[in-house]
C-alpha positions in Angstrom: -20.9 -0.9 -2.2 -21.9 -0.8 -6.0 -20.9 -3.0 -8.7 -16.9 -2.3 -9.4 -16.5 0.1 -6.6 -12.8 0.5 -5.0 -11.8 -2.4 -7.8 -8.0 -1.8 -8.0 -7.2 -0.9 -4.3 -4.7 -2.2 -3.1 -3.6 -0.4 0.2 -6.0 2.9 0.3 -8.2 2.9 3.6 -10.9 5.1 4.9 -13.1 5.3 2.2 -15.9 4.8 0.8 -17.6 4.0 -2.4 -21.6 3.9 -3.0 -22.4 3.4 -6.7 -21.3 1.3 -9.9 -17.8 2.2 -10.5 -17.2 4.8 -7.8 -13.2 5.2 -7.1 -12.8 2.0 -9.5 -9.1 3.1 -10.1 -8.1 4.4 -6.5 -4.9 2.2 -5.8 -4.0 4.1 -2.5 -5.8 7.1 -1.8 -7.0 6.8 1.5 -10.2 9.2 3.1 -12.2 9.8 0.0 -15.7 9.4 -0.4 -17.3 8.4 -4.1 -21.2 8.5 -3.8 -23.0 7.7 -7.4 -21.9 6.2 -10.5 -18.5 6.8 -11.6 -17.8 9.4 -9.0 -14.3 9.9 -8.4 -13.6 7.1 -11.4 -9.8 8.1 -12.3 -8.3 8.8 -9.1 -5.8 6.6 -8.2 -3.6 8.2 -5.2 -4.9 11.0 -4.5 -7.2 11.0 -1.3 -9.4 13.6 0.6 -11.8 13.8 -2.4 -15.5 13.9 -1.9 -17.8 13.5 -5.0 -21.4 13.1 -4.0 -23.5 12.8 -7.8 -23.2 10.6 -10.9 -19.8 11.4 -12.6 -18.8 13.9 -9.8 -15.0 14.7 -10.0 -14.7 11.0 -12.8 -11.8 12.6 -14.4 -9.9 13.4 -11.3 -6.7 12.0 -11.3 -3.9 13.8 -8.8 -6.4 17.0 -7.8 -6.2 17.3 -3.9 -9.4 18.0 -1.4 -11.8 18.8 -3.9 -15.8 18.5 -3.2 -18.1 18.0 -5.6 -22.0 17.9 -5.4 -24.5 16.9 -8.2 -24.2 15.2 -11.4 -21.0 16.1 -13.3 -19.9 18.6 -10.6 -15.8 19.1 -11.2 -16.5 16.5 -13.9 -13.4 16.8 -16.1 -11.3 17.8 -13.5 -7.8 16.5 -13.2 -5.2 18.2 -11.4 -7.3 21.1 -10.0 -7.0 21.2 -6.5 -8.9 22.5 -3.5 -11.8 22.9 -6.0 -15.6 23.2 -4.2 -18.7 22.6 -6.8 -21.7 22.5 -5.8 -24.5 21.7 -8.2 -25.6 20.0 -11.2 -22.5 20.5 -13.6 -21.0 23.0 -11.4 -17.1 23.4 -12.7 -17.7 20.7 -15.0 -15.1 22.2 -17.5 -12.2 22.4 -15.1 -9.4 20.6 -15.7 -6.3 22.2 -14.0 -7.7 25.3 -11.8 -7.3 25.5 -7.8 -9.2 27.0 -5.5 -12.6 27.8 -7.1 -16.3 27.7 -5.8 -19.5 27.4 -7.6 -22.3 26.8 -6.2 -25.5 26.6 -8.5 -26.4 24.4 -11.6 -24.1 25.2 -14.8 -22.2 27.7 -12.2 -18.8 28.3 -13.7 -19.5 25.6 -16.4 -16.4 26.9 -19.0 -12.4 26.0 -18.6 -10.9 28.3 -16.0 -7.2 29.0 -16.7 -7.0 31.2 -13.2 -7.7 30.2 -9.4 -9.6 31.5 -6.6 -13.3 32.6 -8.2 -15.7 32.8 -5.4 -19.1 31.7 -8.0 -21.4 32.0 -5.2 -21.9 35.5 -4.5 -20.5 39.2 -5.3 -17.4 38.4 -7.2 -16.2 42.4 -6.7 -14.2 43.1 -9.6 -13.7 39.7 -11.0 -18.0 40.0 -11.7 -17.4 42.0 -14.8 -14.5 39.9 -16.7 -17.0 36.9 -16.0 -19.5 38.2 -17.3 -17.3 39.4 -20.4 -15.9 35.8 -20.5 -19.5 34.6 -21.0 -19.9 32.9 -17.7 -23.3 32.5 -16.0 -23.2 34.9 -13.1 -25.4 34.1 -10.3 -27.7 36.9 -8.8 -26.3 38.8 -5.8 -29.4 37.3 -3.8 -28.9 34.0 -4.7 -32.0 32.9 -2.3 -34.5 35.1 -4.4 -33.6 33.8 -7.5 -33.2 30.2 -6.8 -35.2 29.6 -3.7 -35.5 25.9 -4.7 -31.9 24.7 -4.9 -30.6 26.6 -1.8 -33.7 25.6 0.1 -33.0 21.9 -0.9 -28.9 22.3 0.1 -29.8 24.1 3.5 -32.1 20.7 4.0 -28.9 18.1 2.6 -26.7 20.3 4.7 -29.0 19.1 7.8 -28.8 15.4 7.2 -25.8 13.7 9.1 -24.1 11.9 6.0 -23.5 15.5 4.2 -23.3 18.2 7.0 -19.9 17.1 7.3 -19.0 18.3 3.3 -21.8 20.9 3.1 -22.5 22.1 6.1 -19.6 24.8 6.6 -20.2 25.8 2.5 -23.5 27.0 3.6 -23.4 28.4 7.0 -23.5 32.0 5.0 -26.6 31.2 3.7 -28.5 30.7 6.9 -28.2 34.2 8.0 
């Protein structure tokens, strides 16, 4: 649904695409789920992708299972895989890195050459080279600091068309 959504699909099924241009070049890539404009724009075979926010994961081309929430969340992405962002530009400088999480707006918002940074809570000894790297760190009680945003992803994680993607990504948060 959206002007130019799933244009060039040929033989891709189970998705879906909400939004001008979402998964406009997805050929076969089948389960993947574009929600706002341009979302998932580039991919073209690649499928398990969710991208919920205008120009979530656009640049995605080949990356596998990646989620992205909020405007330009994995936004230059390409062949990053098993990437989660959650947040407005969250990861939005990744292009290659795998298995990464941010959660928060701007949260690990510069090129990552190396995988598997937890952004959402104590980093243990990666907190320090972050920080030296001139990455945003966000507080160790996340909830205190920005009440708002979780408060407003504990309620999105709720609704039936997201618990599925955010949901389990948040369960720690409930506590």
């Amino acid at each position: 649904m959206g002007l130019q959504s799933l244009t060039a699909n040929t033989a891709g099924s189970s998705n879906t695409a909400v939004g001008l241009n979402s998964l406009y070049n997805n050929t076969t890539a089948s389960n993947s789920t574009a929600v706002g404009k341009d979302a998932l724009l580039a991919i073209t075979d690649t499928g398990g992708q969710t991208a919920v926010g205008h120009s979530a994961l656009k640049a995605n081309t080949s990356g596998q299972n990646g989620v992205a929430v909020g405007q330009n969340a994995l936004l230059v992405n390409t062949t990053g895989s098993y990437n989660v962002a959650v947040g407005h530009s969250s990861l939005d400088a990744n292009t290659t890195a795998s298995e990464n999480t941010a959660v928060g707006y701007n949260s690990l918002n510069k090129k990552i050459e190396r995988a598997n940074i937890d952004h959402c809570g104590p980093c243990g000894n990666d907190q320090e080279i972050l920080k030296n790297q001139g990455f945003h760190i966000i507080s160790l009680d996340i909830k205190d600091t920005y009440p708002k945003s979780i408060n407003h992803l504990l309620y999105l994680s709720e609704q039936e068309e997201f618990s599925s993607v955010m949901g389990s990504y948040l369960d720690w948060y409930k506590l």
